[in-house]
N, C-alpha and C positions, 0 to 999 in steps of 0.2 A: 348241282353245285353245292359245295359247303354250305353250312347256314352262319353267319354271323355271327359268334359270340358276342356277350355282350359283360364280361366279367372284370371287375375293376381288379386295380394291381395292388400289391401287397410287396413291404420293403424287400431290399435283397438282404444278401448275408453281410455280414459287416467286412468290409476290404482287408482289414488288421488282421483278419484271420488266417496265420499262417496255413498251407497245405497240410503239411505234416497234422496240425493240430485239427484239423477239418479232418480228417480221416479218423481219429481217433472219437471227437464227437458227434459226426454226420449222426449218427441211430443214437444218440440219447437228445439229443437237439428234438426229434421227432416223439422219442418218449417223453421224455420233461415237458413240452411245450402240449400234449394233447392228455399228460395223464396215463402215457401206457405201460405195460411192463417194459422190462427188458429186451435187449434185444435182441436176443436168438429166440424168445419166447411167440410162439401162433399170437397172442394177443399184439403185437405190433403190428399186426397186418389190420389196423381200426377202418383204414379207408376202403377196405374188400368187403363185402356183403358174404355174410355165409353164403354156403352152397356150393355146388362139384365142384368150382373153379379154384376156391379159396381151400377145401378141402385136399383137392388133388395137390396144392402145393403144399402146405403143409403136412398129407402124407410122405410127400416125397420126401422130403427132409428128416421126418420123423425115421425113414427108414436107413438112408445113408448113412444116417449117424446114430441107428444104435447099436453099440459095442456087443459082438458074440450073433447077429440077427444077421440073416442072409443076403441081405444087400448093404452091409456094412461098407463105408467105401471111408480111407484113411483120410485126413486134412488135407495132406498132399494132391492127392487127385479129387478132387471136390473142388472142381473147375466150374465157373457159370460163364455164360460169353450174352452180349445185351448188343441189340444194334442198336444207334442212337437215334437216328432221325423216324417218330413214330412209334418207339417202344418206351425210349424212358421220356421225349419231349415230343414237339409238335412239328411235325412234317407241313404244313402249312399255313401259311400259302407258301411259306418254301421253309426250306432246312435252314439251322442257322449259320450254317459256314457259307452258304447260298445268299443269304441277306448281308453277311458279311462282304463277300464281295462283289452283291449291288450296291452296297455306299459307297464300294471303291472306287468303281467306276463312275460313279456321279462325282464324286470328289475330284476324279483327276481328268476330268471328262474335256473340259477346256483346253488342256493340254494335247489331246488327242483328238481330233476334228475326223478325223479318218475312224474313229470307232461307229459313227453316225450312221456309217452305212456297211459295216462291215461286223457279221453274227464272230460268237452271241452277244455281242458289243451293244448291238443295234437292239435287237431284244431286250437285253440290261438297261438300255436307258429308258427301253417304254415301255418297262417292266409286265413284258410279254410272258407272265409266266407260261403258259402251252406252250410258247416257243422254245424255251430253255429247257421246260420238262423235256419235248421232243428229242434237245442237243444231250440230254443224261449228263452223268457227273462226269464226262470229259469235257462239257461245256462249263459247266463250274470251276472244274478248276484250270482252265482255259482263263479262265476271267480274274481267279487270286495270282495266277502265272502273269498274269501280263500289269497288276495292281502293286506287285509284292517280289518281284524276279529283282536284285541288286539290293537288297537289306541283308545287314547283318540276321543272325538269329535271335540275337537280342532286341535289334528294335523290331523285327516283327513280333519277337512276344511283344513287345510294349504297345505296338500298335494295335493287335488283336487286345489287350488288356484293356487298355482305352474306350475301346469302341463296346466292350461288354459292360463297361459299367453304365454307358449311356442309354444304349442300342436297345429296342422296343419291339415287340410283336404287336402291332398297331390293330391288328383282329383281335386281338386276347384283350389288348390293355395292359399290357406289362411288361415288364424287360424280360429280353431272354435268360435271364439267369433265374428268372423268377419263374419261368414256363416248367421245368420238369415234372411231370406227374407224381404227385403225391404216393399214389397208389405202388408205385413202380420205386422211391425213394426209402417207402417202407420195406419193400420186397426185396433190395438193396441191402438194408439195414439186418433184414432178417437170415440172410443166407450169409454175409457177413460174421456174424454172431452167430451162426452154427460151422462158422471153419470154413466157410466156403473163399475162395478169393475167385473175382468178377472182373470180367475183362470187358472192354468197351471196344467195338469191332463196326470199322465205319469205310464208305469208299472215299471218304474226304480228305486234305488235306491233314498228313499226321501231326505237323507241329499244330495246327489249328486245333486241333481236337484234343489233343493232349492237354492245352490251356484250357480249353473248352470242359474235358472231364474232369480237373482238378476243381474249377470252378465250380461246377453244376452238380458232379457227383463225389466230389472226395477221390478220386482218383490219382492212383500213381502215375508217373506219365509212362511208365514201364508194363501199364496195362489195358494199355491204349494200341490198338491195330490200325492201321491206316494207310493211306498213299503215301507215301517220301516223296516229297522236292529233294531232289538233287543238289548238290551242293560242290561249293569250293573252296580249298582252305588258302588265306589270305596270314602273313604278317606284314602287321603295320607298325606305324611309329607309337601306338597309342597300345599296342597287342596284338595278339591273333585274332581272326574271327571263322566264321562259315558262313559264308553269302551265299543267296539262294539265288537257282540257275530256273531258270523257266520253264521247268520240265518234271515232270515225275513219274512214277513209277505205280501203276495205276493197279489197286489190289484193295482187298475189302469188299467186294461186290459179288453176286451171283457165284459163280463155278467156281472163280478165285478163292472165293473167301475159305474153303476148306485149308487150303495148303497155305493162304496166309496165318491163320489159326494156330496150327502147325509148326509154322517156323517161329513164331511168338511165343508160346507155351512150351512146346514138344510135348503134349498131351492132348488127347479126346478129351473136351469139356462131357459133362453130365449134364448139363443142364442150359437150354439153350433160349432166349426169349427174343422175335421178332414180332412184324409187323406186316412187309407187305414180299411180294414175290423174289425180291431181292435177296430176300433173308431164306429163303425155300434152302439151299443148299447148307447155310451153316445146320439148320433146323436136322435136314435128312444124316450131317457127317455126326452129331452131336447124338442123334438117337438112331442111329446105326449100327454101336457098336452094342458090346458082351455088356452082363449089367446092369443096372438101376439108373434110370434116363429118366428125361422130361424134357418136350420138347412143347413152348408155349406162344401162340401168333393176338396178339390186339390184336382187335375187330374194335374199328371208329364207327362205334352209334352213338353218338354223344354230337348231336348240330349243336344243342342248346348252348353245352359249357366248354365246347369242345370243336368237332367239326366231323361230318359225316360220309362215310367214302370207302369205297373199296374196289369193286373191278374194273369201275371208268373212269378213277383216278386219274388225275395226268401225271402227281407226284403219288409215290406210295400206293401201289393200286397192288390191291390186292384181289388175287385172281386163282392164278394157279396152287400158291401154298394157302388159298384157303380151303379148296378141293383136296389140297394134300393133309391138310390138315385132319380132317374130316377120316380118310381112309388109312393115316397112320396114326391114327389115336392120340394126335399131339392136342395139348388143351388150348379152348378157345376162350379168351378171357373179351366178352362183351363189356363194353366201358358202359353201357348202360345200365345193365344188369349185374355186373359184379362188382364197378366202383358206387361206392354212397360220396365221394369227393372225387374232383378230377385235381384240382389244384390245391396251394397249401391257401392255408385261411386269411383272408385281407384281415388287415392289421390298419385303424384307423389313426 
C-alpha cells in the first residue's frame, strides 16, 4: 500500500491569470521564482539530480536541435506527448477527473437513491477505490456521464472551474492545482523553450482535461487528446449552446492511443513521457519510428513525499512498460533518485 504523505500545501496560481498569459510565463514563473536560467537552457531542470536520467534528456534535446548535426529535427516536428495522470500529477488515490467526479456524485447523491446500490455508483459513495480501479476509465467516466449529461459546455466549464479552485488531494495536503510535479513542469518548460510543442494525452473526459491542462500546465486546449462526450446543438431564446449527451467516445488509452495521437497532430511525436502500462503503446508508436527519439516511464519510489507503487497498483500499475522499458532502451526516471523535489516549494 502507498505510504501516506505527509507534505503541507502551498498557494495556487492566481485565478486573474489569463491562459493565453500562463503559457507565455509558465517557464519563467519557475526561473524567477528559484533563481534559474532560462528556459530552453539544461540549468532549468534544478529539480532533477544529475546523472543518466537528467543527462539523457538533455542529450536528447541538445541533439534535435542542433542546426547542420545529424539528428537535426525542424520546430515543426518536435513533437512531445505527456500522459497526465502519474507523469506530470499524481495518480493517487485516484486521478483528478476521478475525484472530480466522486464529489459529483456525493453532491447529487440524494437525488439519486438508486445509485446506492447500483456500480460504480455504489463504489463512488464508499469510495471503493479497488472497486472503480477494477471498473477502468469506462467507470469513470460512467460516473461524469451520469453528474454532467444535460449542461450546456459553458456551465460545465464553470462547474469544473469551481470545483478546482477548491478541490483538495487530502493525502498530499493540497489542492489539485497545486499537485503537478515540479520536476515534470520544469521539463515542460524546458522542451518548450527549445521549440518543442507538448501535447497532453489522457483516456479522460476531454472538455475536463482541457480545463484541467490550461490550469495546471499552461496548455492550449488544442493540445489536449482525450475522450469526447457527445454532444447536441440546441438554439434558445437566450442563444445557441452544445449540451452534453451521456455518452463518449472512448480513446486515449492503451492500443487506441497511437491513432488518437495521430488524428490530433498528424505527426509521430519524438518524444514520449509516461507512467504506468497504459501509456506502453504511446511509448512503443513515439520511438518506433526513423530518427532521434526518446521514449521516458516514472517509476513512483517516492512513499515519503509522494506515493509508492508499481506492478500491484490498482490505479497506474506499472508492470508490462516497465519490462518494456528496460528491453527498448526507453529512460527510467526514478523519483527517488533523480528528483531532489517532488513538488513546488510551500510558501508560508
Amino acid at each position: 500500500m502507498p505510504q501516506q504523505p505527509g507534505h503541507p500545501a502551498h498557494p495556487d496560481w492566481p485565478h486573474a491569470i489569463s491562459v493565453g498569459l500562463l503559457r507565455l510565463i509558465l517557464p519563467a514563473i519557475f526561473v524567477v521564482a528559484d533563481g534559474y536560467a532560462a528556459a530552453g537552457s539544461a540549468d532549468t531542470l534544478h529539480a532533477w539530480n544529475g546523472g543518466p536520467t537528467k543527462t539523457a534528456l538533455v542529450q536528447f534535446v541538445k541533439d534535435v536541435t542542433t542546426e547542420g548535426g545529424p539528428d537535426y529535427v525542424p520546430p515543426a516536428e518536435r513533437i512531445a506527448v505527456f500522459s497526465n495522470d502519474g507523469t506530470l500529477a499524481p495518480e493517487l488515490p485516484c486521478g483528478v477527473q476521478l475525484a472530480f467526479a466522486l464529489d459529483r456524485v456525493k453532491a447529487l447523491a440524494a437525488k439519486h437513491p438508486q445509485w446506492r446500490s447500483k456500480e460504480p455508483f455504489r463504489s463512488a459513495l464508499a469510495r471503493n477505490m479497488k472497486a472503480l480501479a477494477a471498473q477502468g476509465v469506462r467507470g469513470s467516466l460512467q460516473l461524469v456521464a451520469a453528474t454532467c449529461s444535460g449542461m450546456s459546455t459553458d456551465e460545465f466549464s464553470e462547474t469544473v472551474r469551481s470545483w478546482l479552485e477548491k478541490a483538495r488531494n487530502a493525502r498530499l495536503n493540497r489542492r489539485y492545482t497545486q499537485c503537478p510535479y515540479l520536476p515534470m513542469q520544469e521539463l515542460l518548460a524546458f522542451l518548450r523553450g527549445n521549440g518543442f510543442t507538448c501535447y497532453l494525452i489522457s483516456s479522460g473526459d476531454l472538455a475536463f482535461m482541457r480545463i484541467w491542462a490550461e490550469k495546471a500546465y499552461g496548455m492550449d486546449p488544442d493540445q489536449v487528446i482525450g475522450s469526447p462526450c457527445r454532444m447536441k446543438f440546441q438554439v434558445r431564446k437566450s442563444g445557441s449552446v452544445l449540451i452534453r449527451l451521456p455518452e463518449f467516445d472512448l480513446l486515449g488509452e492503451g492500443a487506441v492511443r497511437p491513432g488518437g495521437i495521430d488524428r490530433a497532430m498528424g505527426r509521430r511525436p519524438i518524444a514520449a513521457f509516461g507512467s504506468a502500462d497504459s501509456d506502453l503503446e504511446m511509448l512503443q508508436y513515439a520511438t518506433g519510428g526513423s530518427g532521434r527519439h526518446i521514449g521516458l516511464i516514472i517509476h513512483h519510489t517516492n512513499g515519503g513525499n509522494e506515493f509508492a507503487y508499481d506492478r500491484k497498483a490498482a490505479f497506474g500499475r506499472l508492470d508490462k512498460a516497465l519490462d518494456a522499458a528496460k528491453k527498448s532502451g526507453w529512460v527510467i526516471a526514478d523519483m527517488t533518485k533523480d528528483w531532489n523535489r517532488v513538488f513546488t516549494k510551500v510558501e508560508k
